[in-house]
C-alpha positions as a LaTeX table, in Angstrom:
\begin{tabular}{lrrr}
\hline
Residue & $x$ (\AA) & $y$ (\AA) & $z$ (\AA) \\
\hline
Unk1 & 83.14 & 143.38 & 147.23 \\
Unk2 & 85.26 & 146.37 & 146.69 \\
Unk3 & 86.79 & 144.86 & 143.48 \\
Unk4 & 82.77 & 144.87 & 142.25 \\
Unk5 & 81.42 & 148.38 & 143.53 \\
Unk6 & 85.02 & 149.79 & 141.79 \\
Unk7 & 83.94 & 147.98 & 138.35 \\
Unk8 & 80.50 & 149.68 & 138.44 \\
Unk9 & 81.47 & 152.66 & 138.78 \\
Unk10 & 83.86 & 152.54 & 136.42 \\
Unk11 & 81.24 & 151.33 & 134.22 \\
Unk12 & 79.82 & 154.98 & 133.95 \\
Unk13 & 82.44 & 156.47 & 132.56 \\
Unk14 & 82.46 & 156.45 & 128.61 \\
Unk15 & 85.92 & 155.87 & 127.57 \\
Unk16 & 85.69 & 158.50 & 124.46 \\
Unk17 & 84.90 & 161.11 & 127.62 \\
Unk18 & 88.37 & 159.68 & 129.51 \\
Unk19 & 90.17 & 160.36 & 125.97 \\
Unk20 & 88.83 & 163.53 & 125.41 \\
Unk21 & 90.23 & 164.59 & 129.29 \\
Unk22 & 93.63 & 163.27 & 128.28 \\
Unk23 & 93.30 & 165.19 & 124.81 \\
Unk24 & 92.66 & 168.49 & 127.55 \\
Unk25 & 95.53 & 167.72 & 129.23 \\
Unk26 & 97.87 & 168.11 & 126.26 \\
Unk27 & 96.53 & 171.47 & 125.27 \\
Unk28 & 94.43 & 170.13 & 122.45 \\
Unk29 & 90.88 & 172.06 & 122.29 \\
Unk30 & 88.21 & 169.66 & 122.18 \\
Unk31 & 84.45 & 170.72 & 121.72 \\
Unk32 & 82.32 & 169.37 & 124.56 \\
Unk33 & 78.89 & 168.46 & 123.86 \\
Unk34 & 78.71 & 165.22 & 126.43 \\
Unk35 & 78.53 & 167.89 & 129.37 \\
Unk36 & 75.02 & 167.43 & 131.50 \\
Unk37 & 74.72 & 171.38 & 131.70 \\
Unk38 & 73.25 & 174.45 & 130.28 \\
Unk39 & 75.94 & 176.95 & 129.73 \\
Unk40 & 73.98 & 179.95 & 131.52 \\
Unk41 & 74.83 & 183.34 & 133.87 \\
Unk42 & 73.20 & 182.89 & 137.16 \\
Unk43 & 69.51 & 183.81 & 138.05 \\
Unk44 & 69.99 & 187.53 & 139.36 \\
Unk45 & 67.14 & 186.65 & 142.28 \\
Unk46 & 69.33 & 183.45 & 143.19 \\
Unk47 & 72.57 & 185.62 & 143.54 \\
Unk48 & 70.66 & 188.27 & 145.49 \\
Unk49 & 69.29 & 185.50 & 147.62 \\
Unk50 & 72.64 & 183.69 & 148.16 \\
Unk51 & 74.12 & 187.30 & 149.31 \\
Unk52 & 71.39 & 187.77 & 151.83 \\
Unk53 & 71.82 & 184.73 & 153.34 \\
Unk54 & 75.94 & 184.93 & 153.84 \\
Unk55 & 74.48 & 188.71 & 154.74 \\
Unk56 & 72.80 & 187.40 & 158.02 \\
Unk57 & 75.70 & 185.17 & 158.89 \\
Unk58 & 73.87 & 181.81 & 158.40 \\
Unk59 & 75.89 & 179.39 & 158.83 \\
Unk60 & 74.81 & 176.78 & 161.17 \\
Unk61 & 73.48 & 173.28 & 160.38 \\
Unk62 & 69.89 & 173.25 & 158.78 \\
Unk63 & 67.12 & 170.78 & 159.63 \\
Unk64 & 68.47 & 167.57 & 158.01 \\
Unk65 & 66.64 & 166.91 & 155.12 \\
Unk66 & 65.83 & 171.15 & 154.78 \\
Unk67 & 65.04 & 173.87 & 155.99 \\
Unk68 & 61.11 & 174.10 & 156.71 \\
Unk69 & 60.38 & 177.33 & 154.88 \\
Unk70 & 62.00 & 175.94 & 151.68 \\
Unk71 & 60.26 & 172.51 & 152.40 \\
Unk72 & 56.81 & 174.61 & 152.51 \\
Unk73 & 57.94 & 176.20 & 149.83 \\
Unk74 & 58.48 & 173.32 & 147.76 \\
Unk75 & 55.38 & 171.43 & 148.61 \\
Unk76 & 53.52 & 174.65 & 147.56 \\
Unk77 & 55.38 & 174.24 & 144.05 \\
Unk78 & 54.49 & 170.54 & 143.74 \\
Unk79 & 50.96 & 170.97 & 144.96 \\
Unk80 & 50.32 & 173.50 & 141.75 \\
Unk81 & 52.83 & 171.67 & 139.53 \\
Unk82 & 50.12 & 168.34 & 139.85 \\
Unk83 & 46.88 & 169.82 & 141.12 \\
Unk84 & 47.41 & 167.38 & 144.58 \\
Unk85 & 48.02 & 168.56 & 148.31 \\
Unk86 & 51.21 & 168.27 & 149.54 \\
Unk87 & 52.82 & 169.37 & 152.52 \\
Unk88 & 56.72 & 169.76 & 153.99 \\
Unk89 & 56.42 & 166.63 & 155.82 \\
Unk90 & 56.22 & 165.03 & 152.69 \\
Unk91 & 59.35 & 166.96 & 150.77 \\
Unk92 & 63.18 & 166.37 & 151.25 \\
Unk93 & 65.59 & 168.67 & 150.01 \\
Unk94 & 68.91 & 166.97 & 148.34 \\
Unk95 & 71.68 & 167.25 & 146.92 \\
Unk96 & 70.32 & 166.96 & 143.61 \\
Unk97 & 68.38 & 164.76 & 141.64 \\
Unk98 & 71.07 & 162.10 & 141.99 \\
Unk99 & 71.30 & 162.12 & 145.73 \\
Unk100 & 67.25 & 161.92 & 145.59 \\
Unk101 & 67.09 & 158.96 & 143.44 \\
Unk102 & 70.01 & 157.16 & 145.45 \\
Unk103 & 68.19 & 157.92 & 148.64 \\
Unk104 & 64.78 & 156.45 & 147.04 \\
Unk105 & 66.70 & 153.10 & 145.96 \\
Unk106 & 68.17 & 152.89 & 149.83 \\
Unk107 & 65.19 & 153.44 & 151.40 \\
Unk108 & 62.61 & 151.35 & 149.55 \\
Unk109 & 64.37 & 148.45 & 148.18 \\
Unk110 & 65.33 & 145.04 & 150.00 \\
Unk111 & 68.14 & 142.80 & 148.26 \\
Unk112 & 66.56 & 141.06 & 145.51 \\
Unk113 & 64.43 & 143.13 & 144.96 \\
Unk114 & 63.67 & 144.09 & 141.21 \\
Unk115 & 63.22 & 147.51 & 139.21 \\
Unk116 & 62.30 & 148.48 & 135.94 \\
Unk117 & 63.90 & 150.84 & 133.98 \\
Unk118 & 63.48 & 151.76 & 130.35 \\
Unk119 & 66.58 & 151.63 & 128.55 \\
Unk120 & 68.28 & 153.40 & 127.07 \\
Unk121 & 68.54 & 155.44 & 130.45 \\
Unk122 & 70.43 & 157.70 & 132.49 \\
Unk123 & 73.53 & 156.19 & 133.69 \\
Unk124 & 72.98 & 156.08 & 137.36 \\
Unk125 & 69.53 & 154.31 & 137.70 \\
Unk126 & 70.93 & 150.99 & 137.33 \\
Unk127 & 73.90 & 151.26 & 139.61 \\
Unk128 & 71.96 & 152.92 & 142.56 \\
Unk129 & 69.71 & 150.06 & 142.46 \\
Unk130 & 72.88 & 147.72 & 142.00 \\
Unk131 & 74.23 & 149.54 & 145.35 \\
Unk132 & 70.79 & 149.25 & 147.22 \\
Unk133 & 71.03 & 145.49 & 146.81 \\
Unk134 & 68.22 & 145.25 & 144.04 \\
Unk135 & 68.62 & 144.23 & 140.20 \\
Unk136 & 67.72 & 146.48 & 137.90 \\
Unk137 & 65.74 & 145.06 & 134.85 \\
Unk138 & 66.30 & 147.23 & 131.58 \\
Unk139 & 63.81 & 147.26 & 129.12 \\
Unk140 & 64.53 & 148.21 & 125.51 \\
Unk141 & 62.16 & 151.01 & 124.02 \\
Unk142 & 64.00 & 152.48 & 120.31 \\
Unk143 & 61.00 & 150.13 & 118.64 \\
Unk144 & 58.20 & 152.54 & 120.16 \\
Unk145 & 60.20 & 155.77 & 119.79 \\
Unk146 & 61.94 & 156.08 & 123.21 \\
Unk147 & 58.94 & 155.18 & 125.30 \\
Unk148 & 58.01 & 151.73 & 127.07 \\
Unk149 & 55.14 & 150.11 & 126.03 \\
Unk150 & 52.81 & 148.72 & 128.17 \\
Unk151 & 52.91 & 145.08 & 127.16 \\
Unk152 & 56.87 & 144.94 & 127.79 \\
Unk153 & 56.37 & 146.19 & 131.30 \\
Unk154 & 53.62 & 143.95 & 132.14 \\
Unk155 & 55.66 & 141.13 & 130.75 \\
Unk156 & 58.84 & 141.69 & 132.86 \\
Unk157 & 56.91 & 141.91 & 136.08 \\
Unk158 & 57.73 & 138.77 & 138.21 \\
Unk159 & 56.90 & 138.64 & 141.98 \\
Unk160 & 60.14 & 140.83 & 142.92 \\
Unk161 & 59.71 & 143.56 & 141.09 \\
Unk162 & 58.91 & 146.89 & 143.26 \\
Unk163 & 59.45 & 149.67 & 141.09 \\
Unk164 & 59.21 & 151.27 & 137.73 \\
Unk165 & 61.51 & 154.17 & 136.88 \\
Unk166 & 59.43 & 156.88 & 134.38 \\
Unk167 & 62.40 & 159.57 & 133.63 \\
Unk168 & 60.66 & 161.85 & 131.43 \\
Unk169 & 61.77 & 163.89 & 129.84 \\
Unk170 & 64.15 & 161.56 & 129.41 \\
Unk171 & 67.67 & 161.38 & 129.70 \\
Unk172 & 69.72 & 160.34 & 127.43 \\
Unk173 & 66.61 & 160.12 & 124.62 \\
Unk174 & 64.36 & 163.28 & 124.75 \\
Unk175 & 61.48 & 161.62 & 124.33 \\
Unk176 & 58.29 & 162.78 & 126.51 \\
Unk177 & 55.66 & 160.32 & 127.68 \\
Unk178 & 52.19 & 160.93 & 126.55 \\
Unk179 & 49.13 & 161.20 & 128.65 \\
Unk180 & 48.19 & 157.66 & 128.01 \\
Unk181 & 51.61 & 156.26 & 128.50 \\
Unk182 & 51.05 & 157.64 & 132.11 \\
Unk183 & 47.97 & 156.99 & 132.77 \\
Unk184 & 48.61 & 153.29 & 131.84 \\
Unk185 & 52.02 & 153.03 & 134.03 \\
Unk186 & 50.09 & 154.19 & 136.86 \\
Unk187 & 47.41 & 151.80 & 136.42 \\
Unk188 & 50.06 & 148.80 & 136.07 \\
Unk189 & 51.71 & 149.84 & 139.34 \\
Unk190 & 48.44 & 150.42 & 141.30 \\
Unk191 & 47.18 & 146.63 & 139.67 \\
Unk192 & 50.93 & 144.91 & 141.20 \\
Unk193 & 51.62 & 147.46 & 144.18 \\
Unk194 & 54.83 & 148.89 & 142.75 \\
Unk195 & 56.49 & 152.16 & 143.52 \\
Unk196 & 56.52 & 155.11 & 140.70 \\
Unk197 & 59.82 & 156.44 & 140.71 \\
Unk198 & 59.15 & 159.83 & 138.89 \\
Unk199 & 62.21 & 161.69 & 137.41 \\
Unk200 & 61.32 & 165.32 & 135.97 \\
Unk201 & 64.37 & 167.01 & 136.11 \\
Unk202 & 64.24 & 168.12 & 132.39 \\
Unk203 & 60.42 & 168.96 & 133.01 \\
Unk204 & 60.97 & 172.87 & 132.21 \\
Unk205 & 62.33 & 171.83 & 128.63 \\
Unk206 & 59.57 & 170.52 & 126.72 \\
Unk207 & 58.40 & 171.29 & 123.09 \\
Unk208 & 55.06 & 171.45 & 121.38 \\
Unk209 & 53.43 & 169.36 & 120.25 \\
Unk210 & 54.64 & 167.44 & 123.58 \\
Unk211 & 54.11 & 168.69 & 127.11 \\
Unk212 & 55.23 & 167.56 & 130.35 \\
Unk213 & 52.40 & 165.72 & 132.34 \\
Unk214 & 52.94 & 164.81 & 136.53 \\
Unk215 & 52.01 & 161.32 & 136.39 \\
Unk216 & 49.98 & 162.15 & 139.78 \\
Unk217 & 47.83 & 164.14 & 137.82 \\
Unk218 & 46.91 & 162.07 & 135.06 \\
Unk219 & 46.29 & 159.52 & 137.81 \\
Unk220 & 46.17 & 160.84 & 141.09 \\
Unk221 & 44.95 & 157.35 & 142.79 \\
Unk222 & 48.51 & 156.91 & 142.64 \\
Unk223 & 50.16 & 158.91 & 144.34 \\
Unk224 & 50.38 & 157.53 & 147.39 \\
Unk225 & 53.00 & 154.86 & 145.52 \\
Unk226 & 54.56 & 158.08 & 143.54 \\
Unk227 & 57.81 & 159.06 & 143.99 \\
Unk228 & 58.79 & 162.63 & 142.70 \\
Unk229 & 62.43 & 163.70 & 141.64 \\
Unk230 & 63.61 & 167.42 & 140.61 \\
Unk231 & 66.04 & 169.14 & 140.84 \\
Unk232 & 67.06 & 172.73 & 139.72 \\
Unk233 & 70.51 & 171.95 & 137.96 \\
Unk234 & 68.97 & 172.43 & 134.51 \\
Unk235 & 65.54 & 174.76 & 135.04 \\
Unk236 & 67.68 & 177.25 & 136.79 \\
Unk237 & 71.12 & 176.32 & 135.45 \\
Unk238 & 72.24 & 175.66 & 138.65 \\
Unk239 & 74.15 & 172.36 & 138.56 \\
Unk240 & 76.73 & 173.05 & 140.14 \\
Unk241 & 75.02 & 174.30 & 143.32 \\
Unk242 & 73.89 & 170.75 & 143.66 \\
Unk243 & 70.15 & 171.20 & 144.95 \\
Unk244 & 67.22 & 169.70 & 144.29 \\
Unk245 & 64.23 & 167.87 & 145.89 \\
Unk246 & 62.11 & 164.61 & 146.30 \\
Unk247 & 58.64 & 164.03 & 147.15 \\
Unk248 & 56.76 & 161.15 & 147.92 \\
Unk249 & 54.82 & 159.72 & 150.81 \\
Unk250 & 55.40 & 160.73 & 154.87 \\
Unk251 & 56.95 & 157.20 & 155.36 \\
Unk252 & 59.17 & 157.51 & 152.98 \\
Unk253 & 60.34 & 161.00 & 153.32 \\
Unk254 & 60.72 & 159.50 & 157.10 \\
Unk255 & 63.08 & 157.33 & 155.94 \\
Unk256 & 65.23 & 159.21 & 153.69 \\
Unk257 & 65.42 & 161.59 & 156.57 \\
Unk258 & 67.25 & 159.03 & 158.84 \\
Unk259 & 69.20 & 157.49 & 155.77 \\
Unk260 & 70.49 & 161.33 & 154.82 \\
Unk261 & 71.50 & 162.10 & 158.53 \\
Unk262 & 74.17 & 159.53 & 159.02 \\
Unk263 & 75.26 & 160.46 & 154.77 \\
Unk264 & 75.31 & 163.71 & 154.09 \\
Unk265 & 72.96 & 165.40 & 156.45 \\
Unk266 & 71.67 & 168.93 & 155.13 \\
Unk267 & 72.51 & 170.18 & 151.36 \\
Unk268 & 74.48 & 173.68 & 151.77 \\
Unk269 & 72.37 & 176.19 & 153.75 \\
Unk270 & 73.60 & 179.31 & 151.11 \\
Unk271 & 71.64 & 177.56 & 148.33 \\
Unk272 & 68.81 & 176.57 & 150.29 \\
Unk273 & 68.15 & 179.70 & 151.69 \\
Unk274 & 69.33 & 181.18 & 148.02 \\
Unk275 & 65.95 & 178.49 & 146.48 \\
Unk276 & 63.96 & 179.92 & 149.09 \\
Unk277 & 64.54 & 183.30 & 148.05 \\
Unk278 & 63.36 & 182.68 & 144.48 \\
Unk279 & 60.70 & 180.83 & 145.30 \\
Unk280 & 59.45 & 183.51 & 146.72 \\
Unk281 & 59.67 & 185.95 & 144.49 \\
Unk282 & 60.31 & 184.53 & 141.38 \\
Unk283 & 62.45 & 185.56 & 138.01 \\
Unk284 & 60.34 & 184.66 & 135.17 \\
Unk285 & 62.68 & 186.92 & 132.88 \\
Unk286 & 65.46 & 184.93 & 133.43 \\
Unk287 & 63.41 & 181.65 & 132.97 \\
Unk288 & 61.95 & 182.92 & 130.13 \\
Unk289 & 65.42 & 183.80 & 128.88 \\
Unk290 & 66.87 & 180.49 & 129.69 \\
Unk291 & 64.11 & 178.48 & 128.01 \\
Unk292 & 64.33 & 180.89 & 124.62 \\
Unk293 & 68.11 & 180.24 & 124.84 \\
Unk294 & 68.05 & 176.10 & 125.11 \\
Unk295 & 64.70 & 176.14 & 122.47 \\
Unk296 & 66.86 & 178.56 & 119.93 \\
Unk297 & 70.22 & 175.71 & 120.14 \\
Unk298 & 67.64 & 173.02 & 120.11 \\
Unk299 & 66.46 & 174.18 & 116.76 \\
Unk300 & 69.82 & 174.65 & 115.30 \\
Unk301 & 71.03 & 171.65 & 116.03 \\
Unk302 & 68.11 & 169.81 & 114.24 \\
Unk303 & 69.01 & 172.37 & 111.01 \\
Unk304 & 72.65 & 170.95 & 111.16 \\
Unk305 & 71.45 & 167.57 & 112.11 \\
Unk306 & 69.11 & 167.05 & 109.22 \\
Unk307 & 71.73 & 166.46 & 107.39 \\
Unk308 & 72.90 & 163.21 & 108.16 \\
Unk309 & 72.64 & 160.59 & 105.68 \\
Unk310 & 72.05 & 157.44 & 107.70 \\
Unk311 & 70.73 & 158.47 & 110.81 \\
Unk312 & 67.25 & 159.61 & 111.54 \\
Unk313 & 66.21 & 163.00 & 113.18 \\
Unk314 & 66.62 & 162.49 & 116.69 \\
Unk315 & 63.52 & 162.89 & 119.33 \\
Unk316 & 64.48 & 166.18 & 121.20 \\
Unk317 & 60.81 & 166.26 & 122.40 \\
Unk318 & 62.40 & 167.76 & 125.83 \\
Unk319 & 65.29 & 167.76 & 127.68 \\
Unk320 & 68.45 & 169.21 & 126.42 \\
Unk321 & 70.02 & 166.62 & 124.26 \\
Unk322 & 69.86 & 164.88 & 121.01 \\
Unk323 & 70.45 & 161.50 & 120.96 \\
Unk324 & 71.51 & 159.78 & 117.31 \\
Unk325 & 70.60 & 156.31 & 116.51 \\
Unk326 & 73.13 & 154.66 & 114.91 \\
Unk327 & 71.32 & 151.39 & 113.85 \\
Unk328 & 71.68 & 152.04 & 110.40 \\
Unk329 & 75.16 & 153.25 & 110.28 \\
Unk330 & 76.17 & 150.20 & 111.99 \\
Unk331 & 74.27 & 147.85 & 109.51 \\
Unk332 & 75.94 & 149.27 & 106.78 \\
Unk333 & 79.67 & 149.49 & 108.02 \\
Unk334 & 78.82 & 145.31 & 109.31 \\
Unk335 & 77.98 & 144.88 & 105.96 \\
Unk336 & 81.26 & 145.86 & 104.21 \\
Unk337 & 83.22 & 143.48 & 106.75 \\
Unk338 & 83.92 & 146.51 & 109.96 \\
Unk339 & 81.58 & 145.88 & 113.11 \\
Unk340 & 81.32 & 149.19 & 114.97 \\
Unk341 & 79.35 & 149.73 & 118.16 \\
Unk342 & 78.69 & 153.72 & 120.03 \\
Unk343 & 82.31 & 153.43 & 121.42 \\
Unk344 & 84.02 & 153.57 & 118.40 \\
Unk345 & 81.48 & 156.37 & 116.70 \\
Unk346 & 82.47 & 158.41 & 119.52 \\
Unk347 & 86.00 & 157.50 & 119.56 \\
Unk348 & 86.20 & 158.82 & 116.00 \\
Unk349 & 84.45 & 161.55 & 116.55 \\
Unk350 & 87.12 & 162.12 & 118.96 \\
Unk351 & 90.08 & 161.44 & 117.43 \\
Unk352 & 89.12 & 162.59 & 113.63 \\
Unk353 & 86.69 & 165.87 & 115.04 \\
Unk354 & 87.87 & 166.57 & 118.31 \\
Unk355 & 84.15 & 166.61 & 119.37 \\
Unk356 & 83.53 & 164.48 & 122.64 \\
Unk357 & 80.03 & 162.89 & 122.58 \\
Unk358 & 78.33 & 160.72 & 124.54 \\
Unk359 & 78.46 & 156.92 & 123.70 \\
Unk360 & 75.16 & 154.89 & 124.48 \\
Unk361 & 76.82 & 152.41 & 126.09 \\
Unk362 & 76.70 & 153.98 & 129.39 \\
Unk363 & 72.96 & 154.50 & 128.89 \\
Unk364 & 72.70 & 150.49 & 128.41 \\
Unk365 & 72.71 & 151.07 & 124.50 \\
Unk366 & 75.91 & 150.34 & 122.43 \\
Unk367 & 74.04 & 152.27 & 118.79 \\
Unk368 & 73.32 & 155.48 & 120.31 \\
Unk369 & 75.09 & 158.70 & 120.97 \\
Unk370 & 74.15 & 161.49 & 123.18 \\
Unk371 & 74.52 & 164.96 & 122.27 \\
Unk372 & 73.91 & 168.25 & 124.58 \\
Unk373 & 72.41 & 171.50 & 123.35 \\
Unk374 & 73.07 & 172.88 & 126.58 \\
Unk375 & 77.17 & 174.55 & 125.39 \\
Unk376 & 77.78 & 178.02 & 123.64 \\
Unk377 & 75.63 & 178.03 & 120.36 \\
Unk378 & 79.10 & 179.04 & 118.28 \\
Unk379 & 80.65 & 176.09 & 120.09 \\
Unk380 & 76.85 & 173.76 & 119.31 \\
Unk381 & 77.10 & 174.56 & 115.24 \\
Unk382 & 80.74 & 174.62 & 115.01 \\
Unk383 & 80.70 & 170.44 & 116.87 \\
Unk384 & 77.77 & 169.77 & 115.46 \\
Unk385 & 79.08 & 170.86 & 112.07 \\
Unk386 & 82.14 & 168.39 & 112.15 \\
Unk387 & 80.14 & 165.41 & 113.47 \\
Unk388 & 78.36 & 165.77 & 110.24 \\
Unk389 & 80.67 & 165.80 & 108.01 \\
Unk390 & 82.46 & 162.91 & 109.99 \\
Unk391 & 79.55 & 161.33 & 110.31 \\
Unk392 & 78.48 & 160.99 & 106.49 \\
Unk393 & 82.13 & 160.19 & 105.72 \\
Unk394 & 80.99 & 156.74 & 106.97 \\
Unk395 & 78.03 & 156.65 & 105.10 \\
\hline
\end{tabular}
């Protein structure tokens, strides 16, 4: 059993982004754009609420899954994020979206017990379900542009299925479900009782013509079966503070409280009381700033990006990232005798570059790559620049 768990985790780590640590090591300067970050100064009303708190001394264990000002705090956020009621009862804080979704997988699934997920996706979906006991079915989506269609979901239902993950904006893709790609996953899931396992973490980066839509708005008859994930790692830049948030149903929230007692019990009680702070007052110049900042290397990326010769413009509907499809690329190096999957794109890119990217094969795709806009702009053109050029070497 150990020999297993060790082989899936291992399974998340690219081996491009192992080479580029041992590249570190040696002194050689490599330019990171695999990182899961925004490269930002902190919120000025998050610092001034982290000193208050060490101000009063607090320092004493919170209530286990949060402290109930920041939990009424938070259900005040969701209620006017999707135009639904919500109260504390039915919010846990966490640490992070990751520690919410892991929580969500231990708490609802039974062993055998089947869950959807649109591939390519984020790297830890499947394995928390894989560690809850359940299977994880992956569905393929680059023929309908990043997003699952209807039909396929339907079609992999059996009578063990009990979830469907909906990550939008999604990670690794970009892509952003529309209104009707919502509404009909909610309908599905009401039709064959399945949870809604809703991940929004990249919900403050999206860009028009797309917007971010709650699925419990576009179909609030299911939100009793809705399971809400956010965190503040990326809309306040604050990943390493590890905070964020689930809400869902009493029941649940029951359960994730007794599950997080005997874990991890209560995320750090400086950054809760730090969220509560700007919750309550707010800092829309720095959001503002922060959004202007990701939008502005979002756009020069796609400048530098449209000029690849073999692979297509890449989503970036939301989200931070750009994520390259390499079907082409591969046909044509397959057809002069050289098969080449994402691990040896971002090997090269490595090795030739010295740009570490982020090979689909941990997302459960071996022709993608993942790319963040979230680094230094100089340090965005400069990688971005020599991908490029490496890039339509191939070509």
């Amino acid at each position: 059993m150990l020999a297993q768990r060790t082989t899936l985790f291992n399974s998340l780590d690219a081996p491009a982004v192992s080479k580029a640590d041992q590249l570190r090591a040696t002194g050689e300067e490599i330019i990171d754009l695999s990182v899961e970050e925004i490269c930002s100064d902190l919120s000025p009303v998050v610092r001034d609420g982290a000193i208050a708190a060490i101000d009063h001394n607090l320092n004493r264990y919170t209530g286990t899954i949060g402290v109930r000002k920041l939990r009424h705090a938070l259900a005040r956020k969701v209620s006017a994020e999707t135009a639904q009621p919500w109260s504390e009862d039915e919010i846990a804080v966490t640490n992070g979206a990751r520690h919410a979704l892991l929580n969500v997988a231990m708490s609802i699934l039974n062993p055998g017990d089947e869950v959807l997920i649109p591939a390519p996706h984020w790297t830890t979906f499947p394995t928390q379900v894989a560690l809850a006991g359940g299977r994880p079915i992956l569905l393929e989506t680059r023929h309908n542009n990043y997003v699952p269609q209807l039909t396929d979901l339907a079609t992999a239902i059996t009578s063990k299925t009990k979830a469907i993950v909906v990550n939008t904006p999604n990670n690794p893709t970009g892509a952003v479900y529309d209104r009707d790609t919502l509404a009909d996953i909610a309908q599905l899931a009401i039709e064959r009782d399945l949870w809604i396992i809703f991940d929004e973490s990249y919900k403050a980066f999206t860009y028009a013509p797309h917007a971010h839509q709650p699925i419990v708005s576009v179909a609030p008859q299911a939100r009793d079966r809705t399971l809400i994930v956010n965190s503040f790692s990326s809309s306040l830049a604050l990943s390493g503070w590890r905070i964020g948030y689930l809400a869902g149903p009493k029941t649940v929230i029951s359960a994730v409280k007794a599950l997080q007692s005997i874990m991890t019990t209560n995320v750090n009680i400086i950054a809760q009381h730090a969220l509560l702070y700007y919750l309550e007052r707010g800092d829309l110049y720095f959001q503002m700033q922060l959004e202007r900042q990701v939008a502005t290397a979002r756009a020069l990326g796609l400048s530098i990006l449209s000029n690849l010769a073999l692979v297509p413009r890449p989503p970036a509907e939301g989200g931070i990232y750009f994520y390259l499809d390499l079907t082409e690329l591969r046909r044509k190096a397959n057809a002069k005798g050289r098969e080449i999957d994402a691990d040896d794109v971002a090997n090269t890119l490595l090795m030739k570059a010295r740009v570490s990217a982020a090979s689909g094969t941990v997302f459960g795709d071996p022709a993608g790559i993942r790319l963040s806009y979230g680094i230094d702009l100089a340090q965005l053109s400069e990688g971005l620049r020599r991908l490029t050029e490496i890039l339509n070497t191939w070509s």
